[in-house]
C-alpha positions in Angstrom: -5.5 -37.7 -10.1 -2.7 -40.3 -9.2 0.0 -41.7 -11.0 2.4 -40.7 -13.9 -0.5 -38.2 -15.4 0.0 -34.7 -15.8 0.1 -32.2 -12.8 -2.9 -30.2 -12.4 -2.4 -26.4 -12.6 -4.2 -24.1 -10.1 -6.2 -21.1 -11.7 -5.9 -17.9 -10.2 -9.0 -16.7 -8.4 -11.6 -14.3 -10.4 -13.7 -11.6 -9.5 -16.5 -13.8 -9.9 -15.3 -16.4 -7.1 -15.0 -13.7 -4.4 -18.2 -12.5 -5.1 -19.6 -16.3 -4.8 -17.6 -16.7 -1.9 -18.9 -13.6 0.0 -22.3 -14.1 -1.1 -22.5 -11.2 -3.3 -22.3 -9.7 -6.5 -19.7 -8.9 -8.5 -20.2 -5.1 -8.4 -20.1 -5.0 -4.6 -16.6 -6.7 -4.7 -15.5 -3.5 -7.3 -16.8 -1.4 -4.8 -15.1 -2.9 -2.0 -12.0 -2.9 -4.1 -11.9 0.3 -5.6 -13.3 2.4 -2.4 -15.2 4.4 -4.8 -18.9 3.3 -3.7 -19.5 3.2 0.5 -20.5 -0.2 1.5 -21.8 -1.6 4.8 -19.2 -2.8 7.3 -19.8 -6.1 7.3 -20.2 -6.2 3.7 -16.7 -5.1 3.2 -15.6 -7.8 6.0 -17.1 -10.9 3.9 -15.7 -9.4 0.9 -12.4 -8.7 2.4 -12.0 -12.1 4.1 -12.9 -14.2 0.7 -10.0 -12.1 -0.5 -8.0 -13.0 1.9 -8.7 -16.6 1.5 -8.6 -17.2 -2.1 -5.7 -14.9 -2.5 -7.0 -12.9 -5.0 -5.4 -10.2 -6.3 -6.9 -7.8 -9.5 -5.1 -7.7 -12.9 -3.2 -5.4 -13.4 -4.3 -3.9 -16.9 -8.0 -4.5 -15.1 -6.5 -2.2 -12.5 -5.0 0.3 -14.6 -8.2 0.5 -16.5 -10.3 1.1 -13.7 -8.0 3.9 -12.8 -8.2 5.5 -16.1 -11.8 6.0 -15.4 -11.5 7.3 -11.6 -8.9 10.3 -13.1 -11.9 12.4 -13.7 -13.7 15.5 -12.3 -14.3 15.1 -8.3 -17.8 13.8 -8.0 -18.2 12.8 -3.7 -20.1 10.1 -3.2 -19.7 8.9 0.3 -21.5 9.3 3.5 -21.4 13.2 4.3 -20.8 12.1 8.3 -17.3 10.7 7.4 -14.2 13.5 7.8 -12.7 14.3 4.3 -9.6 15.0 3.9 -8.3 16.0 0.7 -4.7 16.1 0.2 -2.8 18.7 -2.5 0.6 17.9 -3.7 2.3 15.3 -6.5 2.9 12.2 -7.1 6.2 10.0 -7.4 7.3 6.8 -8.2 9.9 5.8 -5.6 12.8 2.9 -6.0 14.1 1.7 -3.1 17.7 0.4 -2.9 18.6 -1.9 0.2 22.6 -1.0 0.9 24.5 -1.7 4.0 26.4 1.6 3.1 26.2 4.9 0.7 28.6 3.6 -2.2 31.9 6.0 -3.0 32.7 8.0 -6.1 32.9 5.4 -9.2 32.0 1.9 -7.2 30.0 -0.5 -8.6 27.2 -1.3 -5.9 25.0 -4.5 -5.2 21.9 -3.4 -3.5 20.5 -6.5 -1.3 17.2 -5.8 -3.3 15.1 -3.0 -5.3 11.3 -1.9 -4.1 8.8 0.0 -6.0 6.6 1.8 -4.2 4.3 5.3 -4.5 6.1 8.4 -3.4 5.5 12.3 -2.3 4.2 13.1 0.8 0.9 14.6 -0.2 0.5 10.9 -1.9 1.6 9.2 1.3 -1.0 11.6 3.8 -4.0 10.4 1.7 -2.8 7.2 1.6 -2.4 6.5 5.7 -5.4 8.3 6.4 -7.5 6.4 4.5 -6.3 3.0 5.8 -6.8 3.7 9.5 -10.9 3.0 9.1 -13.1 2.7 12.1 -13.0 4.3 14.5 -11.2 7.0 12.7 -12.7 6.6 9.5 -11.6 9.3 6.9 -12.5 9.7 2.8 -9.1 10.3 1.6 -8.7 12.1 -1.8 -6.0 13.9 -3.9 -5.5 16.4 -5.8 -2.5 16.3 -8.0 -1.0 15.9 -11.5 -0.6 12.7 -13.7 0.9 11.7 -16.5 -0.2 9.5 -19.6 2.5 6.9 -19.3 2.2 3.7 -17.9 3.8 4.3 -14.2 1.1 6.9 -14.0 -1.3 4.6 -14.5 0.1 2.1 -12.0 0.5 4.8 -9.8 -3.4 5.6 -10.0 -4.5 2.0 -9.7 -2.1 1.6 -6.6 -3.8 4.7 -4.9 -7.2 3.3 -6.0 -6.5 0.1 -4.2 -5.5 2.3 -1.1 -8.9 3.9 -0.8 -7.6 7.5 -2.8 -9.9 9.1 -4.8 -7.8 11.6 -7.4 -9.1 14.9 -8.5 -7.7 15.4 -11.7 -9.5 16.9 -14.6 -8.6 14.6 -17.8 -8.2 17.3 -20.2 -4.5 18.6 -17.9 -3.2 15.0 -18.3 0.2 15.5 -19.9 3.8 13.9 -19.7 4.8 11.6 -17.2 5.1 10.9 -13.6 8.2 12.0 -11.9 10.8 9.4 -10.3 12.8 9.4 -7.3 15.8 6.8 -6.4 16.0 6.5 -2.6 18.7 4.7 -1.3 18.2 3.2 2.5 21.6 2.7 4.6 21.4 -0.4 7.1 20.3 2.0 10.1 17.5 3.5 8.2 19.0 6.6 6.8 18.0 7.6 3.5 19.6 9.6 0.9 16.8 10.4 -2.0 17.5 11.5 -5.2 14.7 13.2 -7.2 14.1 14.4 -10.6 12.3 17.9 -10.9 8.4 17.0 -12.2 7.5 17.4 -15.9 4.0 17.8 -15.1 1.1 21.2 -15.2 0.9 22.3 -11.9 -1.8 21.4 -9.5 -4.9 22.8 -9.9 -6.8 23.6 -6.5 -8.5 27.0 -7.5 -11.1 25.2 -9.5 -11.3 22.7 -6.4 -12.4 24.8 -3.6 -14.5 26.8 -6.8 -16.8 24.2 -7.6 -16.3 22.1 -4.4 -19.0 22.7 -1.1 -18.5 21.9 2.2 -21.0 22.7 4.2 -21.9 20.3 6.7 -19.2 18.2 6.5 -16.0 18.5 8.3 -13.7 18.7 5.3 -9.7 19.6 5.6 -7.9 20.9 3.0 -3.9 19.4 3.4 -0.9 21.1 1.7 2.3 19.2 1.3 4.8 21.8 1.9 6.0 22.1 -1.7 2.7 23.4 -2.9 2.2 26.2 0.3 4.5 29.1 -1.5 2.3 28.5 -4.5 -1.2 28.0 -3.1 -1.4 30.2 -0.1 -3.2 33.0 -1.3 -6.1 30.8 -2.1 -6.3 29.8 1.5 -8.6 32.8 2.5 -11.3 31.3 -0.1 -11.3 27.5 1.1 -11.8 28.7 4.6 -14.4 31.3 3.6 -16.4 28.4 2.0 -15.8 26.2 5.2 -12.7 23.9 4.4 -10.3 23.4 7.7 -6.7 23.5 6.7 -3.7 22.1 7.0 0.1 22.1 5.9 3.1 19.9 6.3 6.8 21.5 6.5 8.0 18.5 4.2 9.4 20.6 1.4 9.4 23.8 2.0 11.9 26.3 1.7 12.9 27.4 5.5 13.8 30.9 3.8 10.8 31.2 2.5 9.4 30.4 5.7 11.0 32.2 7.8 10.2 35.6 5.5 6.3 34.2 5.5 5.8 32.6 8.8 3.0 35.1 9.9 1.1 34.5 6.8 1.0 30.5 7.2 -0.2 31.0 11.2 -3.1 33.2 9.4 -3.9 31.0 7.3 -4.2 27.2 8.7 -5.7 25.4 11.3 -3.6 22.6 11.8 0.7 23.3 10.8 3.2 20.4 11.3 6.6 21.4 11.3 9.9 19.4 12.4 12.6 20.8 14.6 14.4 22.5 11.5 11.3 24.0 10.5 10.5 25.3 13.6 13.8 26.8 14.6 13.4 28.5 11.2 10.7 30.7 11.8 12.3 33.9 13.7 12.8 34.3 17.1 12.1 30.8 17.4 15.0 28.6 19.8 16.8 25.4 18.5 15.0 23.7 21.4 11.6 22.6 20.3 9.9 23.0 23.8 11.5 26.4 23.8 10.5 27.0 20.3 6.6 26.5 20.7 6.8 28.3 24.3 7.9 31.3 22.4 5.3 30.8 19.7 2.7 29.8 22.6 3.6 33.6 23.8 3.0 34.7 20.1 -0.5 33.6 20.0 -1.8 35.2 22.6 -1.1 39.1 20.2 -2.6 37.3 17.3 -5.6 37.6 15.6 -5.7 34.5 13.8 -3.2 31.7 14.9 -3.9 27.9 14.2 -5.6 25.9 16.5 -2.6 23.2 17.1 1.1 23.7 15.7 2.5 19.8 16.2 6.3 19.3 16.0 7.8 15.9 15.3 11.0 15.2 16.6 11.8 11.5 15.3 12.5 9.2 17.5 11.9 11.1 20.5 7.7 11.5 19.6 6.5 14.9 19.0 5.1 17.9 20.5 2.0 20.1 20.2 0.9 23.4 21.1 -2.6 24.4 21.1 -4.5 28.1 20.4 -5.0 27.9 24.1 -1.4 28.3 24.8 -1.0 24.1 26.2 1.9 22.7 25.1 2.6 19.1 25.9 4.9 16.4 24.6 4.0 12.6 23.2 6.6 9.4 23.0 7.0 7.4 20.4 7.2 3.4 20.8 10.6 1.4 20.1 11.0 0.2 16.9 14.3 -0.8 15.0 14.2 1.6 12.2 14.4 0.0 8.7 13.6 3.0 6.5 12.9 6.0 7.8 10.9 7.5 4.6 7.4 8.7 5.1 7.6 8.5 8.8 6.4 12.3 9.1 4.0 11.4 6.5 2.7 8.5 8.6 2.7 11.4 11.9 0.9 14.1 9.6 -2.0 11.5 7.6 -2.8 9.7 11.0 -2.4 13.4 13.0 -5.4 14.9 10.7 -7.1 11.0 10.6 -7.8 11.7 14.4 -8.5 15.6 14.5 -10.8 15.4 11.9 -12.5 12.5 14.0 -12.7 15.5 16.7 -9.6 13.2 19.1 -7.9 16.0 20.9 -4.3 17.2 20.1 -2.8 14.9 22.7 -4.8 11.7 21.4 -4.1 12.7 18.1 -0.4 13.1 18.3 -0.2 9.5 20.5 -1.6 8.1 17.5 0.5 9.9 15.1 3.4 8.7 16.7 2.7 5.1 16.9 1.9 5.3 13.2 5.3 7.3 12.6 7.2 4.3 14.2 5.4 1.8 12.8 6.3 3.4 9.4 9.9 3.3 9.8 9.4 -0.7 10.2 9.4 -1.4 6.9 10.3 -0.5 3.2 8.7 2.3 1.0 6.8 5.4 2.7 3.5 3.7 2.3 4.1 -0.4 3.2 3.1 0.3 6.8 -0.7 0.8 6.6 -2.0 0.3 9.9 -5.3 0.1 10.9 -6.6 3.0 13.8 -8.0 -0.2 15.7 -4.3 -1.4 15.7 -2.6 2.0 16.7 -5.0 2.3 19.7 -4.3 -1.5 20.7 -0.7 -0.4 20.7 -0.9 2.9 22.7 -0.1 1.0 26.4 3.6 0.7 24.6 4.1 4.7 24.7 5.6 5.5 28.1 3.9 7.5 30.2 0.2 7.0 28.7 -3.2 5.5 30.1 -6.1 4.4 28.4 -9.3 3.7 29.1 -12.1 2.5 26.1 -15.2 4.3 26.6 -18.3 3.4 24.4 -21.2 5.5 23.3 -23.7 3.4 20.6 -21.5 2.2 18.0 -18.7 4.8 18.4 -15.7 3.6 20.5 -13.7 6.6 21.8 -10.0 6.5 23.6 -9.8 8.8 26.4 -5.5 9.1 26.9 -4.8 10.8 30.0 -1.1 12.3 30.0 0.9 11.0 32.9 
């Protein structure tokens, strides 16, 4: 129209015009949506893509609703050839604060801006692992607790639009999500300030109970919080075929140091930092020297986990295997915006790959990349890489070859240690 009429408003896109778009139906677009259903790859691109270009994005009560009704009993429904990986640990709303500095004692503070985002690292594993996709594709789920109040909800329909299934049986619903205020310094530094939750606690007993593995390459992934309290159930999940796994994010390094032998016993896969580590006793400040130590360890064990990684920031990480290897990976250089999640991004990205049977040294590359991508941006889960996109960027990490080898429709990345 021309002239003095009235402008004409632009609707916002429906459901029904991606699914015209991609040449589908509207049910496939759900399921692309709400990762609940598996659909074929290049399904999900056509979908995907009309999403992209009609800039569609689902209501939010539409969203909260549809989480409402994933909050159920577990029921898998996805390819039993993809890895699982099924994350224990709560969930947090997180508020960012922007300052240039910490403010002092009774100062009034302007933040350069405020983000919402999820929180709590067993919320944050799930999360990155199920984002990488192909070749490293992983069904990410969670077990944790949820309120009835409306950030719980938002909190379930976020996760939902990440690919997370949760496992949380309806009738323990109760209270309401727990909050943290993080505030981020102009260097990246973090100060976080949580509240303790007012939720039941996790319920993983009933889980690994009425949960089988067999035939699937399943792990089982502990935030550190939850280990003092769910460690005796270990000896079940592995009995039954679950491959474990545990973060240091949380726990108490007395506790720790008092039960280290125990947490060797029990899981396959232990990521600790270098504050962790020089916890456990006998165990050097030095991290190389720590895990040498351990590395000598292993070898009077009966049961010792098949890699112990250790992340060391900025400086990459380092991994020692059953075998007794020990070997160190760089990160790339980033500028650091926020440091939260980082080790998150290292530990969802770490099991992404081992579960995709990469080897310790490919898998901690990968971590890495994904741990200093993660510090590029605000909130622990705004960097979502894909795995295609951490293996493009591997040539950045000093010291590293690559080479792409092919078999059928699996690409693998053979990373050679220089």
């Amino acid at each position: 129209m021309t002239g003095d009429g009235p402008a004409t408003t632009q609707r916002n896109a429906t459901i029904d015009d991606v699914a015209q778009a991609a040449g589908v139906s509207k049910g496939t677009v759900s399921n692309v949506i709400n990762g609940r259903v598996a659909v074929a790859p290049e399904t999900r691109r056509k979908v995907e893509q009309a999403i992209t270009d009609l800039a569609f994005r689902p209501a939010e009560s539409a969203r909260a609703l549809t989480s409402r009704k994933r909050v159920a009993e577990f029921e898998p429904k996805l390819d039993a050839s993809v890895p699982r990986l099924t994350s224990v640990g709560y969930v947090s709303v997180d508020y960012f604060a922007r300052l240039d500095r910490l403010p002092e004692r009774q100062e009034r503070f302007l933040s350069q801006e405020i983000i919402k985002s999820i929180g709590g690292p067993a919320a944050n594993v799930a999360a990155i692992a199920a984002g990488l996709g192909a070749p490293l594709p992983v069904a990410a789920s969670l077990i944790t607790a949820i309120g009835i109040d409306q950030e719980s909800d938002w909190a379930a329909a976020e996760l939902a639009d990440r690919r997370v299934d949760l496992i949380v049986p309806r009738e323990r619903r109760a209270g309401r999500l727990n909050r943290a205020i993080v505030m981020v310094e102009a260097d990246g530094g973090r100060t976080i300030i949580t509240e303790p939750s007012s939720l039941a606690e996790v319920d993983v007993r009933r889980f690994i109970e009425t949960t089988d593995p067999a035939g699937m390459r399943w792990c089982l992934h502990f935030e550190g919080y939850q280990v003092p309290r769910q460690v005796g159930l270990l000896a079940s999940a592995r009995a039954k075929g679950f491959r474990t796994s545990m973060q240091a994010t949380g726990l108490d390094h007395d506790w720790l140091s008092e039960n280290a032998e125990q947490l060797f016993a029990a899981f396959d896969i232990i990521v600790l930092h270098r504050e962790s580590l020089a916890a456990i006793p006998g165990c050097p400040a030095d991290a190389e020297a720590g895990l040498r130590h351990l590395a000598a360890r292993s070898e009077k064990a009966e049961a010792w986990p098949e890699i112990i990684a250790v992340t060391l920031g900025a400086e990459g990480a380092m991994t020692l295997t059953r075998q007794g290897g020990v070997a160190k990976v760089p990160a790339i250089a980033v500028t650091a915006v926020d440091t939260t999640g980082a080790g998150d991004a290292f530990v969802g990205t770490f099991l992404s790959a081992w579960l995709n049977q990469r080897t310790a040294d490919e898998a901690a590359s990968l971590a890495c990349i994904a741990g200093s991508l993660a510090v590029t941006r605000f909130g622990a889960q705004e960097s979502r890489p894909s795995a295609n996109e951490l293996i493009g960027r591997l040539d950045e990490a000093a010291g590293f070859s690559i080479a792409a080898e092919t078999s059928g429709s699996t690409s693998r990345v053979a990373v050679d240690l220089s």
